[in-house]
Each structure stands twice: as C-alpha cells, then as structure tokens.
Kinemage of the C-alpha trace (Angstrom):
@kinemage 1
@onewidth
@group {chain A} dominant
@subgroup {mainchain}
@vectorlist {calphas} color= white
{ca unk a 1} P 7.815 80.002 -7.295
{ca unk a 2} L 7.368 79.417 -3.934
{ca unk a 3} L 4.433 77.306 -4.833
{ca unk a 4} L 6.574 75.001 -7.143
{ca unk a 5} L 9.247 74.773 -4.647
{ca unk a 6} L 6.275 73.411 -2.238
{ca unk a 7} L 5.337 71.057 -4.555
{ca unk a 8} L 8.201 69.739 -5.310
{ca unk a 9} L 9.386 68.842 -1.471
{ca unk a 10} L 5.818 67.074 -1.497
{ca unk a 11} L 6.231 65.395 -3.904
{ca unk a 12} L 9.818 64.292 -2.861
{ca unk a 13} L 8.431 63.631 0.425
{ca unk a 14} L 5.878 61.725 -1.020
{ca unk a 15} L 8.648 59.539 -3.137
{ca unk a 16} L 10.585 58.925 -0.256
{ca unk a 17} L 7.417 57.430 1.219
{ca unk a 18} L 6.426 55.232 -1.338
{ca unk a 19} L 10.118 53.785 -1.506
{ca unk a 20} L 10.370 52.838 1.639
{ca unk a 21} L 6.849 51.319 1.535
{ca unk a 22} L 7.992 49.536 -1.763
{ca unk a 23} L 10.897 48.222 0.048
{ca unk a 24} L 9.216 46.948 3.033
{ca unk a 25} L 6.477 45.133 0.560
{ca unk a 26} L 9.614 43.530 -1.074
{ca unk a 27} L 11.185 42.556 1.614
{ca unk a 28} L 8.033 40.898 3.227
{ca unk a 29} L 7.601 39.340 -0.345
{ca unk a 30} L 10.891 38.143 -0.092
{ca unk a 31} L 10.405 36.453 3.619
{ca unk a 32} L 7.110 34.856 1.855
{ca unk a 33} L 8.805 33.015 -0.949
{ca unk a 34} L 11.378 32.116 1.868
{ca unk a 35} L 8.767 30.700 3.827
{ca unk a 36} L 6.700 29.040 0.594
{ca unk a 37} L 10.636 27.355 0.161
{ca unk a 38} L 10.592 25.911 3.695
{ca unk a 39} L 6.902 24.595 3.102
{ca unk a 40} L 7.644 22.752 0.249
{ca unk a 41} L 10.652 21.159 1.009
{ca unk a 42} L 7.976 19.839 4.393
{ca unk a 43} L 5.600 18.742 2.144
{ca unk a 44} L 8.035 16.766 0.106
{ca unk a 45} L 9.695 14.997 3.088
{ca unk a 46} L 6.282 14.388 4.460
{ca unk a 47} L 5.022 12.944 0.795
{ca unk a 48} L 8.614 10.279 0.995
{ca unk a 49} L 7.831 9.980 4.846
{ca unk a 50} L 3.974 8.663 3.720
{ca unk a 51} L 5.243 6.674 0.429
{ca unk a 52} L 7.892 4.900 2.891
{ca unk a 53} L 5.104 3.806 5.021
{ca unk a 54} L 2.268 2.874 2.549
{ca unk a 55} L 5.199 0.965 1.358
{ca unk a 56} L 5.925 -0.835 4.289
{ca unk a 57} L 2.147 -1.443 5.008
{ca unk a 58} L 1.911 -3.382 1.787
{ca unk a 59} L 4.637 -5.576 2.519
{ca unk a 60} L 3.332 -6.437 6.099
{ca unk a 61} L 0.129 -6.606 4.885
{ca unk a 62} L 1.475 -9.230 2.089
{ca unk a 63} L 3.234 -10.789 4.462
{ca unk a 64} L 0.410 -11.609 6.786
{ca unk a 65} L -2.304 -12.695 3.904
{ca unk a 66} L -1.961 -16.577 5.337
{ca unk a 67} L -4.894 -17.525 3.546
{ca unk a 68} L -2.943 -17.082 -0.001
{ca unk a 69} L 0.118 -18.344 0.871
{ca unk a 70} L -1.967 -21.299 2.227
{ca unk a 71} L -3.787 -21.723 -0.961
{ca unk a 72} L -0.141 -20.795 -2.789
{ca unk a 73} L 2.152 -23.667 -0.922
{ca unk a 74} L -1.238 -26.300 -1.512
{ca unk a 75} L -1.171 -25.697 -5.255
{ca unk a 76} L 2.449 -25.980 -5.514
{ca unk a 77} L 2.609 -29.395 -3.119
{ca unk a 78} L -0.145 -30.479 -5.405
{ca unk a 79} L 1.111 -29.969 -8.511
{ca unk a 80} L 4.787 -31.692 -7.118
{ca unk a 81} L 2.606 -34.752 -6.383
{ca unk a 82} L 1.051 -34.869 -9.346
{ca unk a 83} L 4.205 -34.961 -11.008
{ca unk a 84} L 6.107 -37.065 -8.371
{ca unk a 85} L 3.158 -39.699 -9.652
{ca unk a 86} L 3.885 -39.449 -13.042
{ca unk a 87} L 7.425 -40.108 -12.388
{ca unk a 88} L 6.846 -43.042 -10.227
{ca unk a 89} L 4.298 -44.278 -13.318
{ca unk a 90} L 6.441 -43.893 -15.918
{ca unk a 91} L 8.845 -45.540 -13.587
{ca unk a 92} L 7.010 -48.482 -13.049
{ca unk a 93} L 5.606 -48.796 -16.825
{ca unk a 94} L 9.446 -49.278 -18.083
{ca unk a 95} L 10.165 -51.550 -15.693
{ca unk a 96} L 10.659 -55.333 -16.934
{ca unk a 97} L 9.683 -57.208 -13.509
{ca unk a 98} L 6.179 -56.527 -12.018
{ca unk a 99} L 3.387 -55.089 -13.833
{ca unk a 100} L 1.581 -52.463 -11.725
{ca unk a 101} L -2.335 -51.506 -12.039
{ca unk a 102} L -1.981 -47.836 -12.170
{ca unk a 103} L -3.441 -46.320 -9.414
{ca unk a 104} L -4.266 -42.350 -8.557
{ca unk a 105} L -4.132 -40.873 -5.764
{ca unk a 106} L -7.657 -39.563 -4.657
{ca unk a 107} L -8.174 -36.739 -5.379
{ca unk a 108} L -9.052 -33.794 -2.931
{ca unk a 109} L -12.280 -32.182 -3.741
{ca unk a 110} L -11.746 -28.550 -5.043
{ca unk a 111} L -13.527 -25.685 -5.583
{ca unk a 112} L -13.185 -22.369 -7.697
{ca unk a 113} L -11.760 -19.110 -5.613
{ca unk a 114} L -10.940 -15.534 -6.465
{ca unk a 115} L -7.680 -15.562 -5.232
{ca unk a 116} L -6.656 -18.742 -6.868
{ca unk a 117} L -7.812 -21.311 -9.917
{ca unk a 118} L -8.996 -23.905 -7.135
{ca unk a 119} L -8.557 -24.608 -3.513
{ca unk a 120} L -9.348 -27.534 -1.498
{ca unk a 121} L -13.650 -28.013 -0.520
{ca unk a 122} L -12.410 -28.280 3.413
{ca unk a 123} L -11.060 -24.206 2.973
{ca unk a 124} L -14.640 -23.180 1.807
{ca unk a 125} L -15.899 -21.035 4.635
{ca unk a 126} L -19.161 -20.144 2.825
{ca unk a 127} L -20.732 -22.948 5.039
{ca unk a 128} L -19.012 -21.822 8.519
{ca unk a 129} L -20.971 -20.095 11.364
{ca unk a 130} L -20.428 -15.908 10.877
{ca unk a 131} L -17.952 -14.477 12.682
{ca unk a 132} L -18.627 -12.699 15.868
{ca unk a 133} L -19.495 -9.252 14.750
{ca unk a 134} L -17.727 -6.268 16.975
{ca unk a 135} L -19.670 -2.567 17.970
{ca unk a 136} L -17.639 0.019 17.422
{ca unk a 137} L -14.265 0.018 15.489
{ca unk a 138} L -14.662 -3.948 14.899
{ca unk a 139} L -12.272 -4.976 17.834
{ca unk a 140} L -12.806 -5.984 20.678
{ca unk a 141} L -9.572 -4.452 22.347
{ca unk a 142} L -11.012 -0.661 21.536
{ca unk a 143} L -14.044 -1.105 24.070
{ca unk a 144} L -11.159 -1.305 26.983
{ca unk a 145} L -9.918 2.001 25.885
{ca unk a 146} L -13.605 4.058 26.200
C-alpha cells in the first residue's frame, strides 16, 4: 500500500510538472503568434510604404522622359499643320477671286523610332559622338564622395 500511495504522489507530482510546463509552452506560444501579428501588420505597411514609392518613381520618371514628350508635342504640332493646310486649301479652292497653285509645305525629313511612328532626321542621335562614359556608378558626382 505504501508503495501505491508512493506512486501515486509521483505521479501527481509529476502532473503538476507537466502542467505548469504545458502552460508556460502556451503562454510562450501565445507571445509568438502575438509577435507573428505585429510582424505582419510591418510587413504590410512596409509593402504600401514601397508601392507608394514605386508609384511615385513612375510618375517622376514619366514626367522627366523629355525625349517623348518632345517627339509627342512634334507629332501633334505636325499633324495641326497638316490640317491647318488643308483648311487654308480648301479655303482657297472655294474661293471665286484668285486662283492659287497649291503649294506644300516642305516637308521635314523623318525617320522610324521605337517610341513613336516617326520623328524628325535632326533627333537621330545614331550619328552623334558617344557620350562620355563614367567609372564607377556612371556619375560623375559619386567620385567626390570616395
């Protein structure tokens, strides 16, 4: 009996053990989700933070590509003077008084471009010297910070 008795305040001690062991390994597993929680909600204000400036990169970088909007406002002032000549032609073919060789204007050589159907022969740089080529990051600005 006494043996039984023994055994049985081992094993309760043993119980009392392994529930307070199984409460201190919930309790950490608790403060781990809590801490996966705070981790994600970082990582999702970092992913808007980065979205907001890729964003804003591809609107200043849009913003500063002068070589399209160059090419853009020429087509468009082209194509209004092609049609500001029609109108003066059909202009002058109704009119009653003077009869008026038609004339063109000349036109401006063009060639064929990726960013656009055609762009004036003066804009092709294929022909220019090469630019000056940097060492280093490609600027010349970074050397003064080595």
């Amino acid at each position: 009996m006494y043996a039984v008795k023994k055994d049985i305040e081992n094993l309760t001690y043993s119980n009392t053990n392994m529930r307070a062991d199984l409460n201190d390994y919930l309790a950490e597993k608790e403060a781990l989700e809590r801490h996966s929680r705070i981790l994600l909600g970082q990582n999702d204000d970092l992913t808007k933070e980065l979205e907001r400036f890729v964003n804003t990169d591809e609107v200043l970088r849009q913003q500063l590509d002068r070589r399209g909007r160059v090419i853009t406002i020429q087509e468009r002032q082209n194509m209004d003077l092609g049609l500001s000549h029609s109108y003066v032609q059909d202009a002058r073919s109704r009119s009653p008084g003077k009869k008026y060789p038609p004339t063109l204007p000349p036109p401006l050589p063009m060639r064929a471009t990726a960013a656009s159907t055609f762009a004036p022969a003066y804009l092709d740089r294929s022909r220019s010297p090469p630019r000056r080529s940097y060492v280093g990051n490609g600027s010349p600005l970074r050397a003064s910070y080595k």
